[in-house]
N, C-alpha and C positions, 0 to 999 in steps of 0.2 A: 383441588388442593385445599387441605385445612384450612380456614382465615385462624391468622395468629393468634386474634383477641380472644378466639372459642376457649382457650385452656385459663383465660383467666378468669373470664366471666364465668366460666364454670366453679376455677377455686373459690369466688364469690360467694356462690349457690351453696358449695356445698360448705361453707364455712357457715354460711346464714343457718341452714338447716341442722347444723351440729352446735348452735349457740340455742335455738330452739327446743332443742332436743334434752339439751341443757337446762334449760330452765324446764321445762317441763317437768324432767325427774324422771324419763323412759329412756337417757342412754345410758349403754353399760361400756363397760373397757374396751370390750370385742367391737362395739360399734366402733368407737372412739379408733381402736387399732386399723380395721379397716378401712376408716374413710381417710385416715395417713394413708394409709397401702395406696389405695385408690388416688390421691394428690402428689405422691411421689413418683406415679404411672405416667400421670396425665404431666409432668416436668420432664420426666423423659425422654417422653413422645416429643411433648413441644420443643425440646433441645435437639431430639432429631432432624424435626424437621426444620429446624431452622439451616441446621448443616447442612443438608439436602440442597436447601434454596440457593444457599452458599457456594455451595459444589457446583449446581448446573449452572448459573450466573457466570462463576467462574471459566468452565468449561466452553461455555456459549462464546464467551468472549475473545478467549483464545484461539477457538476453530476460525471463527469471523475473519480476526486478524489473519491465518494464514491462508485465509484462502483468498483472502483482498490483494495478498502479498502473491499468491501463486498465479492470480490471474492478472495482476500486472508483471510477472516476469514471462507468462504466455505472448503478453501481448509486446512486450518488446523483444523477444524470441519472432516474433512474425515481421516486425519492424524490420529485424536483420537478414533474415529471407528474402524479403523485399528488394532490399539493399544488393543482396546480393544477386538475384534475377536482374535487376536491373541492370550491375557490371557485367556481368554473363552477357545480357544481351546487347550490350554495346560491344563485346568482344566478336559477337558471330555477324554483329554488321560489319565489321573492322574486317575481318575474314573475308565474308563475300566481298568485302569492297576490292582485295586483294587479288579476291582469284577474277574477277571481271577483268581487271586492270591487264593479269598475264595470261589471259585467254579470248582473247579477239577474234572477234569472227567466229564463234563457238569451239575453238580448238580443245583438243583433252587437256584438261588440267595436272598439275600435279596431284599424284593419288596421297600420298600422306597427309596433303593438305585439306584434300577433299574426306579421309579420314576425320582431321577431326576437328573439322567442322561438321562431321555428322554425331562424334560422339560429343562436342557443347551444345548441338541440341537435343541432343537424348538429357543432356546433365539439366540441361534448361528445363526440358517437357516434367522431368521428375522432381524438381525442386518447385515448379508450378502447382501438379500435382502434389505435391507434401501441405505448401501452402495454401491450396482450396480443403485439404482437408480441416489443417486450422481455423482457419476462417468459417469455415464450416462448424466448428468447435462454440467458436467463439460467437459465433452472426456477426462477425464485423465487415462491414464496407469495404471494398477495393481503397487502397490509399493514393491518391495524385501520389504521380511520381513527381521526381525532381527535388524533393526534399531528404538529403543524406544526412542518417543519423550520426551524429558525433564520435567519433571515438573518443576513448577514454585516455588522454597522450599525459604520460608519467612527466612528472618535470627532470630535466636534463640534470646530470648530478650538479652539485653544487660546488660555485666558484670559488675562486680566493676567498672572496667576503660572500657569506651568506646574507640574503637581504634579509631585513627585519620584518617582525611578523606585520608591525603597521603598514611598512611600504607594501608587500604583498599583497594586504587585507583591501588598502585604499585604492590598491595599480585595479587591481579585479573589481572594486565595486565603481571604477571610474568606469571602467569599460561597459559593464554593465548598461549604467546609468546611458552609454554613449548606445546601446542597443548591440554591442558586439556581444553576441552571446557564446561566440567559441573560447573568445579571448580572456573574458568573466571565468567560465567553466573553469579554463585550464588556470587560472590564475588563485580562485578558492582552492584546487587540489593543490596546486604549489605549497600554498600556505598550511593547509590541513596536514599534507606531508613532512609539511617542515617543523609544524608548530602543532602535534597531535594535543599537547593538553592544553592549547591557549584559550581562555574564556571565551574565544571569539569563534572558536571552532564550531561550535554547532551554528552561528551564523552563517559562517560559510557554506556552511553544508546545506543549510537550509538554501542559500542564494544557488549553489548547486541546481538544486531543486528546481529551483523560480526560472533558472536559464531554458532549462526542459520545457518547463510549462510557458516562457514567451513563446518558443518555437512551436507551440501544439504539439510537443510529443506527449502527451499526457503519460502514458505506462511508462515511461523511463522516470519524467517527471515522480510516481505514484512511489517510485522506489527508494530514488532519492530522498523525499520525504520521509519514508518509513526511515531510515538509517538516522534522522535527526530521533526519530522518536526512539529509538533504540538504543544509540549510543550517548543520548543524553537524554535522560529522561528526565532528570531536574533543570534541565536546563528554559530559559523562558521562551523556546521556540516550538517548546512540542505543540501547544493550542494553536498557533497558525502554521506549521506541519498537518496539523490533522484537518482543520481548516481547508488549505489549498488538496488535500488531496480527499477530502470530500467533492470540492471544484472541481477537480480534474476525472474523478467516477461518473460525477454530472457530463461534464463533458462528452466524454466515452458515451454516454446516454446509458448506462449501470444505476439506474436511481436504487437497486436496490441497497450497492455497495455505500453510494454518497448516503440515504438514509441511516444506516450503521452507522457510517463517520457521525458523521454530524448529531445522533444520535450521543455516540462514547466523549463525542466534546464536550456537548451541554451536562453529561451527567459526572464527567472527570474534572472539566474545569469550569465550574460555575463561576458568573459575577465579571469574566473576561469580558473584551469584546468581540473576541471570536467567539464566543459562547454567544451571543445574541446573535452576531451574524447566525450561525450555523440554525439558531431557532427561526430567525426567518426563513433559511434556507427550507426546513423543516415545512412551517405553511403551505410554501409552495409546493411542495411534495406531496403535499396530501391529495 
């Protein structure tokens, strides 16, 4: 790639060499017109490529972004999978526990039943299958069961009195603070729903965020976080958004992702203190 400084230090040169030329009494008009020609070449060139630099910086930054974003919604798509083998499979113990119960002493069972409990575990063997192909995708770990991703629970329509956006804001970040992180969740969307333009929105959102990543769901967490940086982008939460979900790529053990993060903090929001965090974080990455 050209160095920038090359087209000035050249108009330099060749200014030095046409003042020279000048005194001497050996330039003519034609010289004089051509070394224009030639200095209005080398402006062109150097305006191109600064576009150029422009373009793919821009470019680069955008693919980054979606594909940080595609492979945290991979991976809470696998989360859900999970989730769901796991009910599956409490239902075909629940099943055999049944047919045991009315089949003593080995007697025939009922056939419909024995149907299908053969076809939950066809639906099981194939929804295993789907998810080692993922997993496969992705190289991630088997997950301990036992831990059920949250649903997303709409808040019930609104009473006589709608509550205020502070009581909302404060009932959720009590909870919070108390470690109930279902109760947190559901309590920011209350208010986010209730109060989409209130200054306090993208905090919430962001707490949103922080409830995913207490619980170590990191990709749901990663998501969360993108939506503060998108729907508020002036807002003062985007540098600890980007912040925790450079965390949370670390986590996932993704250093390539958390290096990008942490990388677009320090170079978007200089002088923060997420911005040094994210440069220590950087060190150790090396």
């Amino acid at each position: 790639m050209t160095s920038p400084t090359f087209p000035i230090i050249s108009k330099w040169i060749i200014a030095a060499t046409l003042v020279l030329m000048t005194v001497s009494g050996c330039v003519t008009r034609r010289d004089v017109t051509t070394i224009d020609s030639r200095l209005s070449e080398m402006e062109l060139r150097d305006a191109e490529e600064r576009r150029r630099r422009e373009d793919f910086a821009r470019n680069r930054e955008a693919t980054e972004q979606a594909l940080r974003q595609q492979s945290a919604t991979i991976r809470a798509q696998t989360d859900e999978v999970r989730e769901e083998m796991r009910v599956l499979n409490g239902r075909i113990e629940e099943l055999e526990h049944s047919l045991r119960q009315q089949r003593p002493g080995g007697e025939t069972g009922d056939k419909p039943r024995d149907d299908k409990l053969t076809r939950m575990e066809e639906a099981n063997s194939q929804m295993a299958q789907r998810l080692a192909r993922i997993e496969q995708h992705l190289k991630l770990e088997p997950m301990a069961t036992g831990s059920k991703p949250e649903s997303r629970i709409k808040p019930e329509g609104p009473a006589a009195k709608t509550p205020t956006e502070e009581d909302l804001y404060n009932k959720a970040k009590q909870a919070f603070d108390q470690g109930n992180m279902a109760a947190a969740r559901k309590g920011f969307e209350e208010m986010i729903q209730y109060y989409p333009n209130s200054q306090n929105a993208d905090n919430a959102q962001f707490w949103i965020g922080e409830t995913f990543f207490r619980e170590k769901l990191y990709e749901k967490s990663i998501l969360e976080y993108q939506k503060v940086i998108e729907k508020y982008p002036k807002g003062n939460k985007v540098p600890a958004a980007l912040l925790k979900q450079g965390y949370a790529f670390q986590s996932l053990g993704d250093k390539v992702n958390s290096r990008l993060i942490f990388e677009e903090l320090v170079r978007k929001h200089p002088g923060t203190g997420e911005a040094k965090a994210a440069s220590d974080k950087l060190k150790e990455l090396r």
